[in-house]
Backbone bond lengths (Angstrom), bond angles and torsions (degrees), N, CA, C in turn:
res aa  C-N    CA-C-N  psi(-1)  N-CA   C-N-CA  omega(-1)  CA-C   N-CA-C  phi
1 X - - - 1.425 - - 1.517 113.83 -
2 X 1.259 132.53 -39.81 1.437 155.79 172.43 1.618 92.37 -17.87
3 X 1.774 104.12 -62.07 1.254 95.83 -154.15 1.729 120.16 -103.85
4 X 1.072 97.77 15.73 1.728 124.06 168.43 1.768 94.63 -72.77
5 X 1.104 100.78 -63.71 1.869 123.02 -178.97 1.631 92.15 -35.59
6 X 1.605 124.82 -75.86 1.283 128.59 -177.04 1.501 127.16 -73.51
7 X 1.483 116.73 4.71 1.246 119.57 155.91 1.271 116.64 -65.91
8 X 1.913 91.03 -65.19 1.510 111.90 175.68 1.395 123.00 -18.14
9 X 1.655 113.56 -60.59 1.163 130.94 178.13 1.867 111.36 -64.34
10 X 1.262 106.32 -45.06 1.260 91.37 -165.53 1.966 102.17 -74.38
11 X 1.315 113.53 -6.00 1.451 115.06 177.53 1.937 106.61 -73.68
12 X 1.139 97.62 -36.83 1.083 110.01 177.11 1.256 122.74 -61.68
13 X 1.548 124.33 -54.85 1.235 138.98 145.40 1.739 111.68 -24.98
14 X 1.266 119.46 -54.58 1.443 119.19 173.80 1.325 124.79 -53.04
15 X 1.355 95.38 -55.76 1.456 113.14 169.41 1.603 108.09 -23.97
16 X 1.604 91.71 -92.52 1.710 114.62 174.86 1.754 99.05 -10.27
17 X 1.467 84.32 -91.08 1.941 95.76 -173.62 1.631 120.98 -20.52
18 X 1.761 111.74 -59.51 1.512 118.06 -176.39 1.712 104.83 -59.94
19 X 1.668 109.18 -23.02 1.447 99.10 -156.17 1.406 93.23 -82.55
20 X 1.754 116.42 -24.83 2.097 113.50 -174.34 1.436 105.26 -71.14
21 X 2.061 111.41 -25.26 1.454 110.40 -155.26 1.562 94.61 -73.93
22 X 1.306 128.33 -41.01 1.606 135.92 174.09 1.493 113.65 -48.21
23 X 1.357 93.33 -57.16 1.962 95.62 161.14 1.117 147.16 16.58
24 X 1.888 70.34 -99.07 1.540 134.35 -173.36 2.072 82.39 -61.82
25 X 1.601 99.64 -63.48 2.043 105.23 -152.64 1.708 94.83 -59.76
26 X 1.473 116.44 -32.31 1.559 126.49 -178.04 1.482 106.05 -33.79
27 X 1.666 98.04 -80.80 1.324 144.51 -178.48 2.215 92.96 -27.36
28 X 1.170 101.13 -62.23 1.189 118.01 -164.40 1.425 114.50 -77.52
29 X 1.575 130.81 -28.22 1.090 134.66 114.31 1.504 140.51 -21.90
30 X 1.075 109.75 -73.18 1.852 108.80 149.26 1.153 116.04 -33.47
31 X 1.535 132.36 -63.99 1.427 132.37 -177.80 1.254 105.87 -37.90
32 X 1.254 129.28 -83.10 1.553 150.98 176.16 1.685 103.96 -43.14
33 X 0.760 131.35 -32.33 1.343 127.49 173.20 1.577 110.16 -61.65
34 X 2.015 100.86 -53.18 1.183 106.99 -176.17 2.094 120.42 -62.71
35 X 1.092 90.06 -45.48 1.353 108.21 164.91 1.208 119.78 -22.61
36 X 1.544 104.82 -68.02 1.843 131.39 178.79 1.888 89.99 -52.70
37 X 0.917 113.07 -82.31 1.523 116.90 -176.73 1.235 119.92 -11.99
38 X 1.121 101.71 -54.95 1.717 117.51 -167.84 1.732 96.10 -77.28
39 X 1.323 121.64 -47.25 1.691 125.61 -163.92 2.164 75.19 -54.08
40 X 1.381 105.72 -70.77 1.411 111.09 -159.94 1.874 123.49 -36.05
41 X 1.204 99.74 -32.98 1.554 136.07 -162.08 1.878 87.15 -84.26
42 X 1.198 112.77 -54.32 1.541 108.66 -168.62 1.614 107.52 -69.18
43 X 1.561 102.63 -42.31 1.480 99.71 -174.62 1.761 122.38 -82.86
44 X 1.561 96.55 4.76 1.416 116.93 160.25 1.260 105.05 -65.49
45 X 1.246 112.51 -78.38 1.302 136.22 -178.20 1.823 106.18 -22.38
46 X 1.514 109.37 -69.72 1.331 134.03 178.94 1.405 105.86 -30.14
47 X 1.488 107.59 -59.01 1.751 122.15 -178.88 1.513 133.37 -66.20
48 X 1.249 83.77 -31.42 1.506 110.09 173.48 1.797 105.15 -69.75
49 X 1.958 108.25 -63.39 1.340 89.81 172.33 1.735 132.91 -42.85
50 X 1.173 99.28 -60.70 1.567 110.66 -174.18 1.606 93.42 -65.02
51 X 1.218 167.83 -31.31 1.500 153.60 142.98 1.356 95.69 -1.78
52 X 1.593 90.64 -70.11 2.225 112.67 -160.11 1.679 104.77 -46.97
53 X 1.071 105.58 -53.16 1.495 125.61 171.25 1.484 119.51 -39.10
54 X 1.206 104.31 -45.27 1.274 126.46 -176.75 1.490 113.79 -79.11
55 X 1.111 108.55 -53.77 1.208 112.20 163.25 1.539 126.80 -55.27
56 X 0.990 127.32 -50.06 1.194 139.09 173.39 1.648 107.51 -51.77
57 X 1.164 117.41 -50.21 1.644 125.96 172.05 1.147 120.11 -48.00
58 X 1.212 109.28 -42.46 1.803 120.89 179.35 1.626 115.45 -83.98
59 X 1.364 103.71 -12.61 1.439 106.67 -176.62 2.068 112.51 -82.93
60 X 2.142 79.67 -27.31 1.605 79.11 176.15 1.083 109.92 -83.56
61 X 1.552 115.86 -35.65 1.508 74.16 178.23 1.585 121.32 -98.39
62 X 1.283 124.67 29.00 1.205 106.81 176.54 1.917 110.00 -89.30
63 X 1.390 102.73 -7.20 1.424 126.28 169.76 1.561 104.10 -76.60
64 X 1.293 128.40 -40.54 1.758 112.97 -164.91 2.022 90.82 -81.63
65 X 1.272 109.75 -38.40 1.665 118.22 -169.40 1.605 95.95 -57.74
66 X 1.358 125.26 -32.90 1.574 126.20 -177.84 0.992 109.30 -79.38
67 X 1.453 131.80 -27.33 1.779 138.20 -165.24 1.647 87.43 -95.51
68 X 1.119 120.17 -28.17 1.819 128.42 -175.14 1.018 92.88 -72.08
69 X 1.265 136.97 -58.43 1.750 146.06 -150.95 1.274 104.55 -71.86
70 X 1.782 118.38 -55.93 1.792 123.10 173.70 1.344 96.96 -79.25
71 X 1.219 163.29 56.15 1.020 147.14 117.05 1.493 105.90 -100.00
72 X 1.437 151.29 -52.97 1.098 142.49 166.42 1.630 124.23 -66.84
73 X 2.129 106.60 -16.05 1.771 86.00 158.68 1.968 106.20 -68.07
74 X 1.552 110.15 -46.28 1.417 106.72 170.85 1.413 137.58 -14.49
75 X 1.376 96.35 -46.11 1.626 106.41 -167.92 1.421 104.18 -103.75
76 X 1.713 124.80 4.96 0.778 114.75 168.33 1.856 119.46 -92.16
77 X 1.525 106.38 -35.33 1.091 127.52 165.13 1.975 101.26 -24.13
């Protein structure tokens, strides 16, 4: 029986270990997950600015093409 007792334990001991080594790979998983997030989140960000940008560009000129447009219906009047 002695050594049923010190299997036991040393199974147990295994246990423990595989359950920190998953953890540990979890833990390290999360990191890298988080990582990805943030790369994704920035180049959101990135796209989003230049969108704004974009937008804004088209607004001028769809504003000078309108001030273009009433000045030549004007002069047609």
């Amino acid at each position: 029986m002695p050594n049923n007792v010190g299997a036991s334990h040393t199974s147990t001991a295994g246990g423990a270990a595989g359950t920190a080594t998953a953890a540990i790979g979890s833990a390290a998983a999360d990191a890298a997950g988080e990582a990805a997030f943030q790369r994704q989140i920035a180049a959101l960000t990135a796209t989003s600015t230049k969108a704004a940008e974009r937008d804004v560009e088209l607004r001028v000129v769809s504003t000078e093409l309108s001030t273009i447009k009433k000045a030549a219906d004007e002069r047609v009047q």
